[in-house]
N, C-alpha and C positions, 0 to 999 in steps of 0.2 A: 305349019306354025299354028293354025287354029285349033288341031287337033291337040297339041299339046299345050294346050293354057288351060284348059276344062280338065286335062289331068295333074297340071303343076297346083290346079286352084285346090282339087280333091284332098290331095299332097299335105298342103299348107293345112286345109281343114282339119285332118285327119290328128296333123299334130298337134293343132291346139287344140281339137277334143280328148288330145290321149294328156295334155298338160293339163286342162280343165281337171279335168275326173283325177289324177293326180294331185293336185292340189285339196279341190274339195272332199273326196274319201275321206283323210282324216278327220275334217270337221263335222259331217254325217256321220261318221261311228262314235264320236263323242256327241253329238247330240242324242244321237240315241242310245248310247248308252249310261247315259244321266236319264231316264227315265227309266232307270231297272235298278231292283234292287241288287243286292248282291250274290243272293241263291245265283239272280236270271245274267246276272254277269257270267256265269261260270257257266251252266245250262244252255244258255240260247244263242242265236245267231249273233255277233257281234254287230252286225250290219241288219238288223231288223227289228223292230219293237216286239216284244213279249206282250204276253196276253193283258199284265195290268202296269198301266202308264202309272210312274211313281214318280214323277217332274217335280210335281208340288211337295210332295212330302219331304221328295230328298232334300230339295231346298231348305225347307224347313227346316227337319233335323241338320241341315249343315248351318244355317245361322243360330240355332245353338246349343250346339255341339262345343264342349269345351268352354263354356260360359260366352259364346258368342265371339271366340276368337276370332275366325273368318272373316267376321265384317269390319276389324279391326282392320288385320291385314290390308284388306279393300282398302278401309281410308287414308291407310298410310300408304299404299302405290299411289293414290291420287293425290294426295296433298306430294309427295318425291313429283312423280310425272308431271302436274300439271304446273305447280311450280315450278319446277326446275327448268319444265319448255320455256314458260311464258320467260324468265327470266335467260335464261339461253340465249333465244329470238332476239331480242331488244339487246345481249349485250351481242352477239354477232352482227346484229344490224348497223349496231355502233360503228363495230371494227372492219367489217367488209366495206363500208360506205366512206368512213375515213384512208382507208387503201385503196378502193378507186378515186378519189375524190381531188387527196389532199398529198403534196407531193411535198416530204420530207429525207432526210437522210436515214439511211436502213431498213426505207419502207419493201424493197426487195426482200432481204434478208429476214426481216418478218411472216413477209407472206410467204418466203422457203420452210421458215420454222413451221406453218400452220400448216402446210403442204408435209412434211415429215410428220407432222402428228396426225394426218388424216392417215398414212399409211403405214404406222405403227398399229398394230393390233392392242384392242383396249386391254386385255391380261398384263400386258407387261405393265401397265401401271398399275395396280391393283397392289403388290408389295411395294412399291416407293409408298402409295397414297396411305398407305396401312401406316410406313413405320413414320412419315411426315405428322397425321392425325396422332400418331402415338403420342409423340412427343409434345402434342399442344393437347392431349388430356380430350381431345374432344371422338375418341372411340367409343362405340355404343351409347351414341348423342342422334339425335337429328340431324344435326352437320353435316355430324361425316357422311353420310349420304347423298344430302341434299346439294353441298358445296362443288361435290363432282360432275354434278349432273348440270351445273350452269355453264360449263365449259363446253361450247361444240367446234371443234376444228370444221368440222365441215360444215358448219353452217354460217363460218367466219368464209371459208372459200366460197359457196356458193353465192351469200351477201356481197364479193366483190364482183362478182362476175359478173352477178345481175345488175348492179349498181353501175357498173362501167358501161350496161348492152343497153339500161333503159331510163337511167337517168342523164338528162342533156345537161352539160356544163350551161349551155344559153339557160335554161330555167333557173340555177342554181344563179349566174350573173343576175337575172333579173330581179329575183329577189334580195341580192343585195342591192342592186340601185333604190331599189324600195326602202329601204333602211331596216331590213329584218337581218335578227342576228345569224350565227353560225347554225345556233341550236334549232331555232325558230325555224331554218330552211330545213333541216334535219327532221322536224318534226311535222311540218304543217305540208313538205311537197314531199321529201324524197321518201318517207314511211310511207306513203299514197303509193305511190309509186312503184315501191317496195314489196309492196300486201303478197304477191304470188308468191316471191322468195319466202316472206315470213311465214304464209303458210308452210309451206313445204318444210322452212326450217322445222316450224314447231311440230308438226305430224312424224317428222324423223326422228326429232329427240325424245317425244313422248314416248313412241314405239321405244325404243332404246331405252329412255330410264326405267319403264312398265316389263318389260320381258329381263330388265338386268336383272344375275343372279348372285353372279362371283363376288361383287364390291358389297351389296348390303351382309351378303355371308359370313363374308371376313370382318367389318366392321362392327358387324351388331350381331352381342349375345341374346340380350332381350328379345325375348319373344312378343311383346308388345310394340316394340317399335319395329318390326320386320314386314316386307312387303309379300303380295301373295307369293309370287315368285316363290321365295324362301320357305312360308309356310308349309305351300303346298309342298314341297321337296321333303320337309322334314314328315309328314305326314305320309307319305310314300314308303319311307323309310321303317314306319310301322304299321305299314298296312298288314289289314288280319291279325294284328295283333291291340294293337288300342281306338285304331283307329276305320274303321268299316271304310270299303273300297270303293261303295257308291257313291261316298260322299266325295272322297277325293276327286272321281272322276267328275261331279257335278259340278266341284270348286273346280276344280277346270277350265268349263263350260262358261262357268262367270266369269271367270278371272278374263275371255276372250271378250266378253262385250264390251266392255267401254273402249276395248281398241277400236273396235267395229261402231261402234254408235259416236266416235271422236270422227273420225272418218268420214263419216255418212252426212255429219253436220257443220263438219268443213271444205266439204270438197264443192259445193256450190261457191262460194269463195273463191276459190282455188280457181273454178273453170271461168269467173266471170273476171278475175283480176289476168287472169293468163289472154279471154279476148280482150280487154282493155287494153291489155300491152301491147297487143299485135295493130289493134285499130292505131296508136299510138307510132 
């Protein structure tokens, strides 16, 4: 038995270094290959820097490039994502907190319909939500992008779960014997309460609206109101021909950081409201 736990342990290691290096590959070959130009894209190791680092330049020429399209892009994924999360968050919190909470008629049959939409795949709605926007004139608007992205089934599921595992009916009573209203207890205890869900909620849907490709595709012709996602795609599309290939790979490159720096500045959050809840 003791011989075989130093090799079960080996085992285990082995695979999360073969997952590791699996994962991160592709992010090293795009880091370094946004610091080559185009000749050394074709030329040189993909997985090695060239003899002259072009990081800064390519940047450069990629902000602008096309009259500064790119940073456009950038703004409108942020203002879609971080909008749409924050707004997401707060109405899921709403409605998962009122499903564990508050006991009405059909509140099953709700939380089955939220359950069928988390396991519908998001494409099938992409032509209803197209010919829906048609019809109210708001196609290649802000809207129509933004309006989809406030909708999270799973973040409505996840808001019940956690609402029913870590908020106490005895709190929710006491403030009412206090005389605080419905909303008041919604906002001043159980959003406290809440915060772990809410992160997570919000880091999912950001992800989510930031990598969406098919709904702003379909919605928006304007190339001004398009997200990188989209940009970069149609860019791809003319590589070597209008558009040089370092740059696409460098937009890339950016288009991944503010996933990673969303992340990185929430997840202290994230890990001190999850011990909260446990000391709790």
């Amino acid at each position: 038995m003791s011989t075989s736990r130093p090799a079960g342990r080996t085992g285990v290691l082995a695979v999360l270094v073969l997952a590791a290096v699996y994962s991160l590959l592709p992010v090293w070959w795009l880091v370094v290959s946004a610091t080559k130009d185009s000749s050394d894209l074709v030329s040189s190791s993909g997985f090695w820097f060239s003899g002259h680092f072009q990081l800064i330049e390519n940047i450069s020429d990629l902000l602008g490039f096309q009259d500064g399209i790119f940073g456009r892009w950038l703004l409108n994924s942020l203002f879609y994502a971080v909008g749409g999360a924050v707004v997401a968050t707060l109405l899921s919190a709403m409605a998962g907190y009122v499903l564990a909470k508050y006991r009405f008629r059909g509140r099953e049959a709700v939380f089955s319909t939220v359950l069928g939409a988390i396991l519908l795949p998001a494409p099938l709605f992409a032509l209803p939500l197209y010919l829906m926007f048609s019809a109210t004139h708001l196609v290649n608007t802000f809207w129509a992008v933004f309006i989809p992205s406030v909708v999270s089934p799973f973040g409505v599921y996840l808001s019940r779960i956690y609402a029913e595992a870590a908020v106490p009916d005895e709190l929710l009573e006491a403030g009412r014997i206090d005389g605080a209203g419905e909303f008041r207890i919604f906002r001043s205890i159980a959003l406290r309460v809440l915060q772990p869900s809410l992160v997570t909620i919000f880091l999912f849907q950001f992800v989510t609206i930031w990598t969406n490709y098919l709904l702003p595709s379909l919605m928006l012709a304007n190339d001004r109101l398009q997200p990188v996602t989209v940009g970069l795609v149609a860019w791809k599309e003319q590589r070597g021909q209008t558009v040089p290939y370092n740059l696409i790979i460098t937009g890339a490159l950016l288009s991944v950081i503010p996933i990673v720096v969303m992340f990185l500045l929430l997840q202290r959050y994230w890990k001190a409201g999850l011990a909260s809840g446990s000391v709790k």
